[in-house]
C-alpha positions in Angstrom: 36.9 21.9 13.4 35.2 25.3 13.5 31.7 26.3 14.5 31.4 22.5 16.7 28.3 22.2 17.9 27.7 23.1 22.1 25.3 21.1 24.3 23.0 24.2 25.3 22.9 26.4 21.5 19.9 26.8 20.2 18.1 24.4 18.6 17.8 27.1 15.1 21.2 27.8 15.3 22.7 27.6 11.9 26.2 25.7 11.7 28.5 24.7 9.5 29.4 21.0 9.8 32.6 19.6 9.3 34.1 17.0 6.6 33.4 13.7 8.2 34.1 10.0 7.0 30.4 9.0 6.5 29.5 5.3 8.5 27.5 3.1 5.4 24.7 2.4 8.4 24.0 6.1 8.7 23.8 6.3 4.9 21.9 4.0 4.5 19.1 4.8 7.1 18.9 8.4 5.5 18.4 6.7 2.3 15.5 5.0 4.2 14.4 8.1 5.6 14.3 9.9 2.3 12.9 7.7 0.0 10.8 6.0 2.3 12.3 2.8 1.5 11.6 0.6 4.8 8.8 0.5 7.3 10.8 1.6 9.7 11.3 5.2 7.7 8.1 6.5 9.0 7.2 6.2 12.6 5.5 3.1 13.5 3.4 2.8 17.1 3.9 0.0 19.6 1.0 -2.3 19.2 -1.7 -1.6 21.7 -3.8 -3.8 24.0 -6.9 -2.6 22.3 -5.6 -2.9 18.6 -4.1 -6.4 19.9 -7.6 -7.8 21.1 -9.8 -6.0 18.3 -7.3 -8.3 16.1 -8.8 -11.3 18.3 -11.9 -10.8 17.8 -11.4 -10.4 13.9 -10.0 -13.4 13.3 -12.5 -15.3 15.7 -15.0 -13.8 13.6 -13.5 -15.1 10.5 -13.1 -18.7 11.5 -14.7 -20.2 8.3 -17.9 -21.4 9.7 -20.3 -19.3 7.7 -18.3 -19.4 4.3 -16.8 -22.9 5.1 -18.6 -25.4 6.4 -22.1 -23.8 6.6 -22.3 -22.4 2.9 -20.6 -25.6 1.5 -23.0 -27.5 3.5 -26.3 -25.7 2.0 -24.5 -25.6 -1.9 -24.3 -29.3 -1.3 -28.3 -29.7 -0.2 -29.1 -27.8 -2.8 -27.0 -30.1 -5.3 -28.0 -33.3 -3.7 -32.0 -31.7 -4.0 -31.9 -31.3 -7.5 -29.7 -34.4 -8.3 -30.6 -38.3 -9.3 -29.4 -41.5 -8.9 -27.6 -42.3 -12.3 -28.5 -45.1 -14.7 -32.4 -45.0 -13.2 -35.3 -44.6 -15.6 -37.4 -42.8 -14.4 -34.7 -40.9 -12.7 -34.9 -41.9 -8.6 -33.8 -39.2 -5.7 -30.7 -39.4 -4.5 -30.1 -40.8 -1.0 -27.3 -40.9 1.7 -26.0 -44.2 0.4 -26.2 -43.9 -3.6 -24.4 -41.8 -5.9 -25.8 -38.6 -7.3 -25.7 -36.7 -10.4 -26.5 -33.3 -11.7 -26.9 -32.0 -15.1 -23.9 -30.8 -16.0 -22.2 -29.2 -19.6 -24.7 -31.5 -21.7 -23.8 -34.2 -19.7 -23.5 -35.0 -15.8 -21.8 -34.8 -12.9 -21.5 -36.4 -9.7 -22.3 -33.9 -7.0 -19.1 -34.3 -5.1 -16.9 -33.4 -8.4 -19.3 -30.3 -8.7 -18.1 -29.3 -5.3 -14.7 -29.6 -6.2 -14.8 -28.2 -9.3 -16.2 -25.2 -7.2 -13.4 -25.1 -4.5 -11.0 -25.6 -7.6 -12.7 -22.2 -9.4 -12.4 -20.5 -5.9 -8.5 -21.9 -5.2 -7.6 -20.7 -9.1 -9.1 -16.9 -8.5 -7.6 -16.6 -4.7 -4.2 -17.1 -6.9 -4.8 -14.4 -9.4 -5.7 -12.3 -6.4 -2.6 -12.9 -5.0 -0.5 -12.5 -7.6 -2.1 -9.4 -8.7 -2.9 -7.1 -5.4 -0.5 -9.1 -2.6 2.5 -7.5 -3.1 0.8 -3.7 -3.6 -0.5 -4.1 -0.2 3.0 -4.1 1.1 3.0 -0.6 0.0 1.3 2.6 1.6 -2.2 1.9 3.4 -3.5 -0.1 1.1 -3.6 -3.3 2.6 -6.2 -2.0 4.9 -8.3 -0.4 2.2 -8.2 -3.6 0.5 -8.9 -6.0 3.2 -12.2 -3.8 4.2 -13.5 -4.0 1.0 -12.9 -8.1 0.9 -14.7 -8.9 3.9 -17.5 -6.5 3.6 -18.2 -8.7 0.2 -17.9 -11.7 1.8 -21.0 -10.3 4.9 -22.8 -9.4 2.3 -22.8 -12.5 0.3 -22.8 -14.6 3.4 -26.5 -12.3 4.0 -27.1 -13.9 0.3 -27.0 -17.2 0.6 -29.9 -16.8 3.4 -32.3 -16.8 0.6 -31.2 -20.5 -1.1 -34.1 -22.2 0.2 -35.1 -24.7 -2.8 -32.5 -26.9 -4.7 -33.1 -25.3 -7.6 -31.4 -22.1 -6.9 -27.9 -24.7 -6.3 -26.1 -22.3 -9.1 -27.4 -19.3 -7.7 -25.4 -21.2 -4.0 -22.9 -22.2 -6.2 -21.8 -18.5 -7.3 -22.1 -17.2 -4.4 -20.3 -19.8 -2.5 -17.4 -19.3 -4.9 -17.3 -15.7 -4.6 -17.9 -15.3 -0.8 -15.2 -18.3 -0.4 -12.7 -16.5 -2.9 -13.3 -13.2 -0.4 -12.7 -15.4 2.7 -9.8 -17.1 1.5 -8.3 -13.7 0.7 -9.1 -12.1 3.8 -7.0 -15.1 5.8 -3.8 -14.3 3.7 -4.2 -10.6 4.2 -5.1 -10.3 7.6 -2.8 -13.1 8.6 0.1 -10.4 6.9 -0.9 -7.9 9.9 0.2 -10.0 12.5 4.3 -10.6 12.2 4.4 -6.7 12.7 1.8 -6.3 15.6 4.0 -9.0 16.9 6.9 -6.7 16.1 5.8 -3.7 17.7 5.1 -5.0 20.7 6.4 -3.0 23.8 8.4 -5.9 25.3 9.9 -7.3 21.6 9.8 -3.6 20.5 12.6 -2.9 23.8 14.1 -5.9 22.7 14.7 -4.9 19.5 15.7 -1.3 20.1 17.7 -1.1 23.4 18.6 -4.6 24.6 19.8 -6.2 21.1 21.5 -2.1 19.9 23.2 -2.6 23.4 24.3 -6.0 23.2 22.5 -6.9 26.2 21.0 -10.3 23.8 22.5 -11.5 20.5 20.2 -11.8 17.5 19.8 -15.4 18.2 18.7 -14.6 21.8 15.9 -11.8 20.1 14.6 -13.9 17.0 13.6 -16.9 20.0 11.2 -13.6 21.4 10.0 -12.3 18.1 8.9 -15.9 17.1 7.3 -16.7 20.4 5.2 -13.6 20.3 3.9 -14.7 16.7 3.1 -17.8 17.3 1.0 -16.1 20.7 -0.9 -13.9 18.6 -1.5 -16.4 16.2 -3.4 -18.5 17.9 -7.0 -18.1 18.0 -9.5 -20.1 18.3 -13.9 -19.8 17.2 -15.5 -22.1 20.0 -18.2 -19.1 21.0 -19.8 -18.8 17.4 -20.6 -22.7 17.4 -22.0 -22.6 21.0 -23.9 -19.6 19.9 -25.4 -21.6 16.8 -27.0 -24.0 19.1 -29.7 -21.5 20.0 -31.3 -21.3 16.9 -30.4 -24.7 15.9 -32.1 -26.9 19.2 -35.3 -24.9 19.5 -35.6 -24.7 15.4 -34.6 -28.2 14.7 -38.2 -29.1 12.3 -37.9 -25.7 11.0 -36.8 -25.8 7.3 -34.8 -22.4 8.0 -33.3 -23.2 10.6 -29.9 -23.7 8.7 -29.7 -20.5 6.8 -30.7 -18.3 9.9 -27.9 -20.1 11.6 -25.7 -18.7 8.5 -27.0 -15.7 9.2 -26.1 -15.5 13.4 -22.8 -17.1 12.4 -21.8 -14.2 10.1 -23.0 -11.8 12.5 -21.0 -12.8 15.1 -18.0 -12.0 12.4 -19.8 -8.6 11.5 -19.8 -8.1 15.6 -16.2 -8.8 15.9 -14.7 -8.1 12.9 -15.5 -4.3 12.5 -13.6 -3.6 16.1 -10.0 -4.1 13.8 -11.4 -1.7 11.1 -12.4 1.1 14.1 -8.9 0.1 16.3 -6.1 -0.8 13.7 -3.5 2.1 13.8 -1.7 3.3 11.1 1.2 1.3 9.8 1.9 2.6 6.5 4.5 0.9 4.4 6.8 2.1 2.0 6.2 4.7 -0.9 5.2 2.7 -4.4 8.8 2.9 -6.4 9.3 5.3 -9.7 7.7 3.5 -12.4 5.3 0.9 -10.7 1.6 1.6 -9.8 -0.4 -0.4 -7.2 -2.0 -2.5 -10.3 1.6 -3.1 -11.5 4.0 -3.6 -8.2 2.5 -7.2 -7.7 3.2 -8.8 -10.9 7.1 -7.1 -10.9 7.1 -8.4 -7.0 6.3 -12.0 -7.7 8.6 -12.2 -10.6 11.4 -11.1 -8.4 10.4 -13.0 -5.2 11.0 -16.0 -8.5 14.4 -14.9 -9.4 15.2 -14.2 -6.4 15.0 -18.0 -5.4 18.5 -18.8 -5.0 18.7 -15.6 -2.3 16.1 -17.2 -0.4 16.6 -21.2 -0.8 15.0 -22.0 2.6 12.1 -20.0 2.0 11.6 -21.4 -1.6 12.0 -25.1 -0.3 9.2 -24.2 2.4 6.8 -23.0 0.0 7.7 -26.4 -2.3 6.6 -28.4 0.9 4.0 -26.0 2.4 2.5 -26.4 -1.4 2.2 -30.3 -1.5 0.9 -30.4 2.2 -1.8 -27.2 1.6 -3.5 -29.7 -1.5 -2.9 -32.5 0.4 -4.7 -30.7 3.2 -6.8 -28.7 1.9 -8.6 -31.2 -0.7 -8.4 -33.9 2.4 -10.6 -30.8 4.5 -13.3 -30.5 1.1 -13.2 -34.5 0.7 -14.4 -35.3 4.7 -16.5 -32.6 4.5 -18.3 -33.6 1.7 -18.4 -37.5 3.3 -19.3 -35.5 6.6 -22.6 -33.6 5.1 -23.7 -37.3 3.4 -23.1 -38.6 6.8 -25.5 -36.5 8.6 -27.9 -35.6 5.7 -26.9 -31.7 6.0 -28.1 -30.9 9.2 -26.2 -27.9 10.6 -27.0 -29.1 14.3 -24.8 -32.1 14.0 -22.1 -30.3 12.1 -22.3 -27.6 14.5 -22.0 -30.4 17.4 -18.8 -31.5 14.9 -17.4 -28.1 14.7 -17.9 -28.0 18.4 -15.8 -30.9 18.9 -13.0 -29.7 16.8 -13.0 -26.2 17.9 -12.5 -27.0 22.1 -9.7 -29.8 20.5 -8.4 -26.6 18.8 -8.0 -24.2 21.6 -6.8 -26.9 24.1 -4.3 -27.5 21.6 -3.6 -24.3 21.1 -2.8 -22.7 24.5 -1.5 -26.0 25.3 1.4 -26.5 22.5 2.0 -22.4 23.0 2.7 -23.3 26.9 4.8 -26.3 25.8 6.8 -24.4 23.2 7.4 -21.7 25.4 8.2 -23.7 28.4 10.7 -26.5 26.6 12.1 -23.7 24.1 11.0 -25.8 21.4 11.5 -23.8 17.7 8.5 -23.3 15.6 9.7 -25.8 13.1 9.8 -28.5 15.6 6.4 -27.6 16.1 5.1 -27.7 13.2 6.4 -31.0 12.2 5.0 -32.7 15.7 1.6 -31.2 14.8 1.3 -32.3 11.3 2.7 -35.7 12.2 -1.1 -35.9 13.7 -2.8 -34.0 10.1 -1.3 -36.4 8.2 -2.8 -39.3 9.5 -5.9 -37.8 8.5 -5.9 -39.1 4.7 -4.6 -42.2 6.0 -7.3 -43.0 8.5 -9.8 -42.5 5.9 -7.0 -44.5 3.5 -8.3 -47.2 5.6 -12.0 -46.5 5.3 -12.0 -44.6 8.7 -14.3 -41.3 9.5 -12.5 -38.7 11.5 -13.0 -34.8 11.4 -10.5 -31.9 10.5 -7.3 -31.1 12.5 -7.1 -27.7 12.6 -3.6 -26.6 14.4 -1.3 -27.3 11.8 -2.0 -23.7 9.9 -1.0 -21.7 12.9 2.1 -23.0 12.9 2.5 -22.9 9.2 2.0 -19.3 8.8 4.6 -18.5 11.8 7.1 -20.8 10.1 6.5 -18.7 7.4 6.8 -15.2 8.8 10.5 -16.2 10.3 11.5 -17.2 6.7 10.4 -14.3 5.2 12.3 -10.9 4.4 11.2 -8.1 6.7 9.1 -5.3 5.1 7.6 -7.6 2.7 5.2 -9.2 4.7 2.1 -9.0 2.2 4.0 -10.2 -0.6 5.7 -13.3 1.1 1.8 -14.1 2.6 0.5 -13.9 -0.9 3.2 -15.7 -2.2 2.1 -18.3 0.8 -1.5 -17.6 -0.3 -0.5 -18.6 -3.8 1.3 -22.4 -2.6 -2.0 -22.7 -0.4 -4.5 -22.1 -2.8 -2.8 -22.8 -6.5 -1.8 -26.1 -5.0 -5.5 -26.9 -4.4 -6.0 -26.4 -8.1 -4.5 -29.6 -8.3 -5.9 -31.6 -5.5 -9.7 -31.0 -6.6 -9.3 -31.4 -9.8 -7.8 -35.3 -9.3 -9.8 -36.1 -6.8 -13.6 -34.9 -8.6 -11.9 -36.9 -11.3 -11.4 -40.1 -9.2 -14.6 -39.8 -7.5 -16.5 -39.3 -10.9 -15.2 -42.3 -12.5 -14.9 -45.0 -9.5 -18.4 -43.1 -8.2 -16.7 -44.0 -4.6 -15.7 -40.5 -2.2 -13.3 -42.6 -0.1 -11.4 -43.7 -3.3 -9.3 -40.0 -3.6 -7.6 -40.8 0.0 -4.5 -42.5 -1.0 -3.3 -39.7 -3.3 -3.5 -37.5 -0.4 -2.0 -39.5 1.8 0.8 -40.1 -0.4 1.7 -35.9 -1.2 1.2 -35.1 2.8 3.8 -37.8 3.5 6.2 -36.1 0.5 5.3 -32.6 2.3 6.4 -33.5 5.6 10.0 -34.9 4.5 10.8 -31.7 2.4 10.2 -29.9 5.7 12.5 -31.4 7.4 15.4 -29.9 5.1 14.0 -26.5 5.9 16.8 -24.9 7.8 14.9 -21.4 10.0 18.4 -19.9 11.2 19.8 -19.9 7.7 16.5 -18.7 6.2 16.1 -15.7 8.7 19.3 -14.8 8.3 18.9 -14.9 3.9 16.1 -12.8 4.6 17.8 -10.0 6.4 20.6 -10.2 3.4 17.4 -9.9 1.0 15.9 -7.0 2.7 19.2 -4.6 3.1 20.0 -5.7 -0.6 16.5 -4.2 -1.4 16.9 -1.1 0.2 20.2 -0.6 -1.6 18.6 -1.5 -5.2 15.5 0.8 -4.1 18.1 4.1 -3.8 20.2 2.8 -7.2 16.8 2.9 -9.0 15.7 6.2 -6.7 19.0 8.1 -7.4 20.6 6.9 -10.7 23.7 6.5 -8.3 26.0 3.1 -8.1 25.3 0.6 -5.1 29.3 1.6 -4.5 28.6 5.1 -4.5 25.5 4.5 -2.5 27.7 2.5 0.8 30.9 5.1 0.9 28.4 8.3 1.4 28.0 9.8 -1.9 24.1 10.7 -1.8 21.3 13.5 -3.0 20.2 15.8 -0.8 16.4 16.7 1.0 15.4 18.2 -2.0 16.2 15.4 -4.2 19.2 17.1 -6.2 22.8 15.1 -6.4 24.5 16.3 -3.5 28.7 15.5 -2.3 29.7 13.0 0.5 26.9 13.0 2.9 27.5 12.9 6.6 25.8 11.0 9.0 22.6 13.1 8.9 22.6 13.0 5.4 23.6 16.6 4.7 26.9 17.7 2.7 29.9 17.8 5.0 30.5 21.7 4.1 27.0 23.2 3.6 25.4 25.1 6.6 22.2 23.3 8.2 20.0 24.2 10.6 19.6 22.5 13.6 15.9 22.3 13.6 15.9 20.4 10.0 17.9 17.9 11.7 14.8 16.6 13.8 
């Protein structure tokens, strides 16, 4: 070989580089690099301990108080203000122990099928959102764009629903309940997306990935047990402080009549607080370019319909999202159902749902540390996890089955969105959480919409709890078939796949063509067998373009 290169030449010195067998995985990454095909074409920064607590405090912000409990709470005051008893003439005021109607289409309504016909409206527009942006924020920086604009609509409607303050404005609550839950919902799936790459770059999985697994020092098994114990860390959070804080407007306010919407208010100012420290600290992880032909308004429909034909690829994956989407309506309706007993229970007063939420949040973060400990002590896989914990959500619909009163569970979704991110193809995180997004929230299309149907015609709340006992207990069999090893290991077949299809539809070339070497060159023209560095074997290259 003439002109080989020497240790100390220049680094402008022009060469001429020898005809060399090209290696497919060197092809391939130059592919990456050139048509920006994987996340790991651009530069990506190890996570930081400031971007990794400003994530913290986001998501303890966003911990579904104000939106959740609290907004549902005052919609359903408002309902229950303006509602009557049915079948009385003159119409009598409702009261904690007698069913209650609105006017409603003509006709009416009992107030709990008005609050599920709500969460149904909010669960069917989450799922167009989804579909429609999820996968585009995969691509570029526009997840970040996207999710900033989402939760400054949610703050601002959360400020809105300060002013509902007479039970005749309940569909003035009502939109704005819909529209500020739509936003939260949407932030959850979204920002939930950010975390299985935080989790990836950071500086101890980051050295696992790129010097001890490259130098054989762990096998893949031995790395995917880190990278799944570091998502399931960052995870977990739990919102104990903004309840504590509620109680010092609550106790000294308790005869005021505003007491509960300026409660609202501190609640979604503790998120404003926290959450605009991710917005200020979050680094810049761009993903790949948008492909020829596709637009950011487009990518998401073409995404899901391949993530759907793409179903026998991913078989684990698919058969998690069938279960995950029983178990999220069973769940999720279960959640709007004992809320909805709850606010009857206690006549709407935030102080003793706060003293609820109180309850369930220290549950949650003792749970939360405490199962992470376990886990990581015993070994234990995320899927063994998962079923252990919803062993104990389950029983939820069947305790009130049997006319019992018991509050929320909420650990089970941690380990559902972990169990998610290890099934998942790497460098689609966005569209495999909106895809999750879309079994979470279409599936409660359903739920709502039997239960408010149930409710209104046996005028009895605790009459929809069998049906949701009955598709939870069908969700947590079909999870049991999940198999994790087989699906992680699908998903890396799906990705490098991909990347291959990405460069046929970049390049015009064959997939064949593509693996032995033959390539295009920098400037985008067809080139001959490329080497390693993606350059023709026989043209002369400067040294500094190989940087």
């Amino acid at each position: 070989m003439k002109n080989r290169r020497e240790q100390g030449s220049k680094a402008d010195a022009t060469v001429e580089v020898a005809a060399t067998p090209a290696q497919p995985e060197h092809t391939l990454e130059e592919y990456e690099r050139l048509f920006g095909v994987d996340e790991e074409a651009y530069e990506q920064p190890t996570t930081t301990r400031k971007e990794l607590w400003s994530y913290y405090l986001y998501y303890n912000g966003d911990n579904g108080v104000g939106p959740g409990s609290y907004s549902q709470a005052l919609f359903q005051w408002a309902l229950n203000g303006a509602g009557y008893q049915p079948d009385t003439e003159p119409p009598l005021p409702c009261t904690s122990s007698s069913a209650c109607v609105v006017p409603w289409a003509g006709g009416t309504r009992s107030v709990s099928s008005v609050i599920l016909i709500a969460n149904g409206l909010c669960f069917t527009f989450m799922t167009v959102i989804f579909v429609w942006l999820g996968s585009a924020a995969d691509y570029g920086s526009f997840s970040r764009w996207l999710l900033l604009g989402l939760t400054v609509v949610c703050w601002a409607l959360q400020y809105g629903m300060m002013a509902i303050r007479d039970p005749s404005q309940w569909p003035a609550a009502m939109g704005m309940y819909v529209v500020a839950y739509i936003c939260y919902g949407a932030t959850l799936v979204f920002y939930a997306a950010v975390f299985p790459r935080l989790a990836r770059y950071m500086p101890h999985v980051r050295k696992a990935r790129e010097e001890d697994l490259r130098e054989g020092k762990i096998d893949q098994k031995e790395y995917d047990a880190i990278e799944s114990l570091e998502r399931n860390h960052i995870s977990n959070i739990g919102y104990l402080l903004t309840l504590v804080l509620n109680l010092s407007v609550l106790l000294p306010m308790q005869s005021n009549q505003f007491s509960n919407n300026l409660a609202l208010c501190l609640t979604n100012s503790y998120w404003v607080i926290l959450g605009i420290w991710w917005f200020l600290f979050q680094q810049k992880r761009p993903g790949p370019k948008i492909p020829k032909g596709s637009s950011y308004a487009t990518i998401g429909f073409k995404q899901i319909w391949l993530a759907i034909r793409e179903i026998r690829s991913l078989p684990q994956t698919f058969l998690y999202f069938f279960a995950y989407f029983l178990l999220a309506d069973g769940l999720n309706t279960t959640g709007t159902l004992v809320s909805i007993i709850q606010n009857d229970q206690v006549s709407f007063s935030f102080l003793q749902i706060t003293y609820l939420g109180i309850t369930q949040a220290a549950c949650s973060i003792a749970s939360t540390f405490g199962f992470w400990y376990i886990q990581k002590y015993f070994k234990f896989k995320t899927k063994n996890m998962f079923l252990f914990t919803n062993f104990f959500t389950v029983l939820i619909p069947f305790w009130g089955m049997l006319g019992l009163w018991t509050n929320r569970i909420g650990y089970h979704h941690t380990y559902a969105q972990t169990m998610i991110s290890e099934l998942m193809p790497r460098g689609y995180d966005n569209m495999f959480f909106a895809l999750f997004g879309i079994t979470n929230r279409a599936s409660s299309i359903i739920g709502p919409n039997v239960i408010q149907a149930i409710i209104n015609d046996s005028r009895n709340n605790w009459m929809g709890f069998p049906f949701l006992f009955a598709i939870c207990a069908a969700a947590m069999i079909a999870i049991c078939f999940v198999d994790v090893e087989k699906g992680r290991e699908d998903g890396r077949k799906f990705t490098e796949r991909r990347k291959v299809d990405r460069v046929v539809a970049e390049t015009g070339l064959s997939a064949d063509a593509i693996v032995k070497g033959k390539g295009v060159m920098d400037n985008g023209e067809m080139g001959s067998d490329i080497n390693g560095n993606g350059h023709s074997s026989t043209e002369p290259v400067e040294r500094g373009e190989l940087a």
